[in-house]
N, C-alpha and C positions, 0 to 999 in steps of 0.2 A: 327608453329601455325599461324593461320591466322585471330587473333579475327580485327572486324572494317573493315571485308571484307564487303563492300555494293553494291557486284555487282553481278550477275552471269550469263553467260551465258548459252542458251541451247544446242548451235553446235561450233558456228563462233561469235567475236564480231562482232556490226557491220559496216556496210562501213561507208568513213569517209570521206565528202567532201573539199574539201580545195577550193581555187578559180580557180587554174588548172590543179589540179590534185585531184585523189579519192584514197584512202586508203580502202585497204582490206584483208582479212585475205585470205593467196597462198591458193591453191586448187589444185591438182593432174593434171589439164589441162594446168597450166602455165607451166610445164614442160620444153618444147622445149623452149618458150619464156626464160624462165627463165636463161637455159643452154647456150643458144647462149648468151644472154646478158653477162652471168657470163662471160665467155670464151672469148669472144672478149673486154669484159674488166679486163683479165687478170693483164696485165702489168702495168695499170691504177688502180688495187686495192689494189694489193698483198702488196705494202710497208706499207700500211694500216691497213694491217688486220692479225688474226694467221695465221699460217702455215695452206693452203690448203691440206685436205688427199691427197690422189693420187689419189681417187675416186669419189673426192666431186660434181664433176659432172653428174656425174651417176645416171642412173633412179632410181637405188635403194637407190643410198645416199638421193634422194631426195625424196625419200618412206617414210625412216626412220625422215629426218627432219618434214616432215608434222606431224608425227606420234608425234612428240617431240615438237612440235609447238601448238599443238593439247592436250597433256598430260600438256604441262605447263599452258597454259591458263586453261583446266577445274582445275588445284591445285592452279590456280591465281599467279604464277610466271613469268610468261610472257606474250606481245601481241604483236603478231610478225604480221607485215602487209607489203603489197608488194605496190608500187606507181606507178599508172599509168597515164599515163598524160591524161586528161581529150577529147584534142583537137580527139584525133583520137584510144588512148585505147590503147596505146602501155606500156610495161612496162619500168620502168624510173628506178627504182631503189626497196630497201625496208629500212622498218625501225621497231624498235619493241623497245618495254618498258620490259626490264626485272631484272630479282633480286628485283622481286617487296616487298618491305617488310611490313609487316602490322604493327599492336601495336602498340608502341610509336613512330615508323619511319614514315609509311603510303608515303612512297618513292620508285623510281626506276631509274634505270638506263636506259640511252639513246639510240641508238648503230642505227648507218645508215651507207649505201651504196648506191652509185648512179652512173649507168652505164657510162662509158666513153666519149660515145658522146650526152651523156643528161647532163655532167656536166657546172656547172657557167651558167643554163639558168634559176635561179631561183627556179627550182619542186621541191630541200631537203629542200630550204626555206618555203618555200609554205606546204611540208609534216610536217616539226617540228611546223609550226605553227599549223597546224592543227592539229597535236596529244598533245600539250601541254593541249588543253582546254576538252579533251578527257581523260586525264590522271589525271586531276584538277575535271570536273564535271562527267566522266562517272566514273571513277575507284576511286572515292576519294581521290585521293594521295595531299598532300601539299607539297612534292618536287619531283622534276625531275632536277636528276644530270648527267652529261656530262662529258667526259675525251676524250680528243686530244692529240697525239703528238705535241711536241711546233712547230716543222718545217712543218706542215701540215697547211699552213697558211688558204687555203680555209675551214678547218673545222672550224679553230678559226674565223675568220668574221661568219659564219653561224650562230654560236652559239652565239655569242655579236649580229648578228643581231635577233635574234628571242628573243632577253632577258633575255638571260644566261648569271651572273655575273662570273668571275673567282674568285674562291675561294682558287684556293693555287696549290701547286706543288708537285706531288707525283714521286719520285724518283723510276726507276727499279718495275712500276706499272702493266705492261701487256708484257704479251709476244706478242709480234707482228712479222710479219715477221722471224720469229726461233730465236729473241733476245728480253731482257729484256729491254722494253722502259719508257722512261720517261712522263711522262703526265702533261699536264696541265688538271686542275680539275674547272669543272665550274657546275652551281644550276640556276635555275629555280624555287622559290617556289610560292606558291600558294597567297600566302598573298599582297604578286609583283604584282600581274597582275590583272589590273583593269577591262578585261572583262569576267571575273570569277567568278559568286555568291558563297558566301558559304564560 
């Protein structure tokens, strides 16, 4: 149920400026961009993230995510956007709000990736800040929560930098990498953050 939904789009949310980078929702032409990036930041993602299919690179893997990227946002369960950096339009990384809950929650969850050789220059900082006030004034959510592996030290400064508190420790939390990991659990609400009407 999705009652205290107050947003709707008609195709795509929309783009989202930050100060160096733009936030958008993928399109079937980032394709090629998207796959080289993914792929040459293989080795740089995977301890991070589930288990890649065997296909997930693929033109048609990447049919179906649009397709699934596209079906959650019009049911309001996710808003999945790609970052590009501003200076020259290349893509940097993505990031999306999903498990969005309505009713008494009015929250979601956080989830980013940032290509290899676009990391530590700033752009996931630059993207979470800019989707926080997005999530707070466009989508009316009052939290936006976060979960890291504790050894992932660059996720944990990200998220302390952009003003996400740690909220606690969830044991054997996500399958990551084809095993059961542990998380640190961090929030972002709305009430926090002072350039936020509402």
């Amino acid at each position: 149920m999705a009652f205290f939904r107050t947003v709707a789009f008609s195709d795509t949310p929309p783009a989202i400026e930050g100060t160096g980078v733009a936030l958008r929702a993928p399109l079937a032409a980032d394709f090629s961009e998207w796959t080289t990036l993914r792929e040459t930041s293989s080795a740089f993602l995977r301890p991070w993230e589930p288990t890649w299919p065997l296909d997930d690179l693929s033109r048609g893997a990447f049919r179906r995510r649009l397709r699934r990227y596209a079906e959650d946002q019009r049911t309001d369960q996710a808003y999945t956007f790609f970052v590009f950096r501003r200076t020259d339009g290349r893509l940097v990384g993505g990031l999306s709000l999903a498990n969005v809950r309505r009713g008494v929650a009015q929250a979601a969850s956080l989830g980013y990736w940032m290509g290899a050789a676009f990391a530590r220059q700033g752009c996931m900082s630059d993207a979470v800040g800019s989707i926080v006030p997005f999530a707070f004034a466009t989508l009316g959510l009052r939290r936006v929560e976060a979960a890291c592996i504790p050894t992932n030290v660059a996720s944990v400064r990200l998220l302390e930098k952009c003003g996400f508190e740690r909220e606690g420790y969830a044991r054997r939390y996500l399958c990551i990498n084809g095993a059961w990991q542990d998380h640190l659990l961090y929030a972002r609400v709305r009430e926090d953050s002072d350039d936020i009407s509402g």
